[in-house]
C-alpha positions in Angstrom: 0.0 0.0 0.0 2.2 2.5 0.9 4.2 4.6 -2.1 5.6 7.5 -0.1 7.4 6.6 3.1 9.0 8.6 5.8 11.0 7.0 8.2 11.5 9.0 11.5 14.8 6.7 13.5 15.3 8.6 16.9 18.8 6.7 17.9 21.6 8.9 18.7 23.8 6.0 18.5 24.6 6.4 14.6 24.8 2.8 12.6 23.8 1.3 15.6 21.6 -1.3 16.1 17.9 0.9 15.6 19.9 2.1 12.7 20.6 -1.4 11.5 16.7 -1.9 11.5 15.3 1.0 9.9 17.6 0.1 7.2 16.8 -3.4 6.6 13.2 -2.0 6.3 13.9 0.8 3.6 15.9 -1.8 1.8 12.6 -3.8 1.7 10.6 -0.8 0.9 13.3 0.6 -1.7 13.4 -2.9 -3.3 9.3 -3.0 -3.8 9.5 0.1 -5.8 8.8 2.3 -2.5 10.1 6.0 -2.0 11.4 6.6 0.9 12.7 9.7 3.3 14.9 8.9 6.3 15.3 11.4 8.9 17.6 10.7 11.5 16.5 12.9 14.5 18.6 12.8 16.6 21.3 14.5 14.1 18.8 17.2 13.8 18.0 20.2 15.4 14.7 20.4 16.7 13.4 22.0 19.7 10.2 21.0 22.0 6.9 22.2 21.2 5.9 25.1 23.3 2.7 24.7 23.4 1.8 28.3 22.0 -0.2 27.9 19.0 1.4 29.8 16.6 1.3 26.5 14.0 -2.5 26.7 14.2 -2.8 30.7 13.6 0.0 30.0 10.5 -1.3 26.9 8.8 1.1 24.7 10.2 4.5 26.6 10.3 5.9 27.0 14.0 7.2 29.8 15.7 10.5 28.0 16.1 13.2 28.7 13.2 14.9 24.6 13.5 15.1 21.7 11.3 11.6 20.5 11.7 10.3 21.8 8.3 12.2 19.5 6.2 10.5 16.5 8.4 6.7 18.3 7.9 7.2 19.3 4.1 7.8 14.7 3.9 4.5 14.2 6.4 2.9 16.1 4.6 3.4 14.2 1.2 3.7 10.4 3.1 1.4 7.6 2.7 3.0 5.9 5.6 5.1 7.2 8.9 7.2 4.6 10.4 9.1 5.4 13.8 12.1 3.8 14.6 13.9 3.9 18.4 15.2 2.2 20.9 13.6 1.9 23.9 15.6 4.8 26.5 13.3 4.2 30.0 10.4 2.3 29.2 9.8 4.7 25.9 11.2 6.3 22.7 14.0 8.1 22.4 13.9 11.9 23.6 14.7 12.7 20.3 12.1 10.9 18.8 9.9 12.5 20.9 10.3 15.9 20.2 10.0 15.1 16.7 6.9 13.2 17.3 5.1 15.9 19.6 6.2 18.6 16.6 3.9 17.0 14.2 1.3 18.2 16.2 1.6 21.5 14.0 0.2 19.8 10.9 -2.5 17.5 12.9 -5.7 19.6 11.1 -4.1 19.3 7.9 -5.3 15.9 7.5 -1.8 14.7 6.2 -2.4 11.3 3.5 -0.7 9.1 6.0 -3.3 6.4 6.2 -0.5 3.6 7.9 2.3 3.5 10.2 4.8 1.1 11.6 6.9 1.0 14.8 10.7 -0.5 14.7 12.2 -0.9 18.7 15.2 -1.7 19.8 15.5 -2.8 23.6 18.2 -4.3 25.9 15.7 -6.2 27.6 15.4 -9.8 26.7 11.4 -9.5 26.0 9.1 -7.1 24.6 8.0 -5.7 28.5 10.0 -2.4 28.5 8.8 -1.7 25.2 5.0 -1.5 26.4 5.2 2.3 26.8 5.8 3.2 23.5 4.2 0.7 21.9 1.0 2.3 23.9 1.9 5.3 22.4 2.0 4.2 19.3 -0.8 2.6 19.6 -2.8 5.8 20.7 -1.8 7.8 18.0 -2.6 5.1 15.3 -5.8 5.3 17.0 -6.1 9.2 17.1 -5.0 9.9 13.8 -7.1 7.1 12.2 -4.1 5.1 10.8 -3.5 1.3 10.4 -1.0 -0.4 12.0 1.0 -2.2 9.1 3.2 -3.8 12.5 5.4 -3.5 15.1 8.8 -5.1 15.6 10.4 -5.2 19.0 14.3 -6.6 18.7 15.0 -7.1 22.6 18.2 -8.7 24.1 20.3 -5.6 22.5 23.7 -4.3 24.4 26.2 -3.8 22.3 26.4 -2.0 18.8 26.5 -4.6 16.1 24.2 -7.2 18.1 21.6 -7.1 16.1 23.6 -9.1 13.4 21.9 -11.9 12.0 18.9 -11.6 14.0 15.4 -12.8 12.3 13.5 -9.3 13.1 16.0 -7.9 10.7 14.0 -10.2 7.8 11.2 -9.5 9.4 11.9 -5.9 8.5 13.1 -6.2 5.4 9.4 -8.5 4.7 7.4 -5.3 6.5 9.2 -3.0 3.8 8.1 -5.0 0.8 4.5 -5.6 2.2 3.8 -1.7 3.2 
């Protein structure tokens, strides 16, 4: 289903193992014929939402002069939003999150995103410290009236290349085709 992807990966740890992930993903994607935008947040400057309303009086364009444009011009355009992060304290990463909260500019635009996808990374062994975010994920699938194409949790992650080999990353590669 989905033509136009962006891909939001919110690890600061660069070709780490959330990076590993979103990539075997938007090889899938890429290999079905898919466009899609990766923005790695965490190498971007973007600033919390301030809650002020400025976005709503200006159609969409905040107050704040950073690097969240460039990810809103994408949403705007996407078919499909798929969030990427490991799990820092039971939820996404901070930087995720202030990406996340700053689409809140463009929430009466009615953006085409009509499906979304959620790729963690945890270093515990199961999926129970991923239950926050997966909640929130869940709520804003819910809120914004998309389908959840899936969500893959790769627990048991310490080190940097240890997601090496691991089935989720086929598993990611399969969610990228199928979008």
């Amino acid at each position: 289903m989905g033509k136009n992807i962006v891909v939001l990966s919110g690890s600061p740890r660069k070709d780490g193992n959330t990076d590993k992930l979103a990539a075997a993903f938007i090889e899938g994607a890429e290999a079905a014929g898919k466009s899609v935008t990766l923005f790695r947040v965490a190498d971007m400057k973007i600033g919390g939402c301030l809650g002020c309303g400025h976005c709503f009086e200006e159609k969409g364009v905040c107050v704040q002069k950073d690097d969240m444009p460039q990810i809103l011009d994408a949403y705007r355009k996407a078919d499909t939003l798929v969030l990427a992060s490991p799990i820092y304290f039971f939820s996404v990463s901070a930087q995720l999150k202030l990406a996340i909260d700053r689409t809140y500019a463009v929430i009466f635009d009615k953006p085409p995103i009509k499906q979304a996808a959620l790729l963690m990374t945890c270093g515990d062994g199961g999926t129970k410290a991923a239950e926050g975010a997966v909640a929130m994920y869940n709520n804003m699938c819910f809120f914004s009236k998309w389908d959840d194409a899936g969500v893959i949790i790769v627990g048991g992650l310490h080190g940097k290349d240890e997601i090496a080999g691991r089935d989720e990353l086929a598993q990611a590669r399969k969610l990228g085709q199928e979008i």
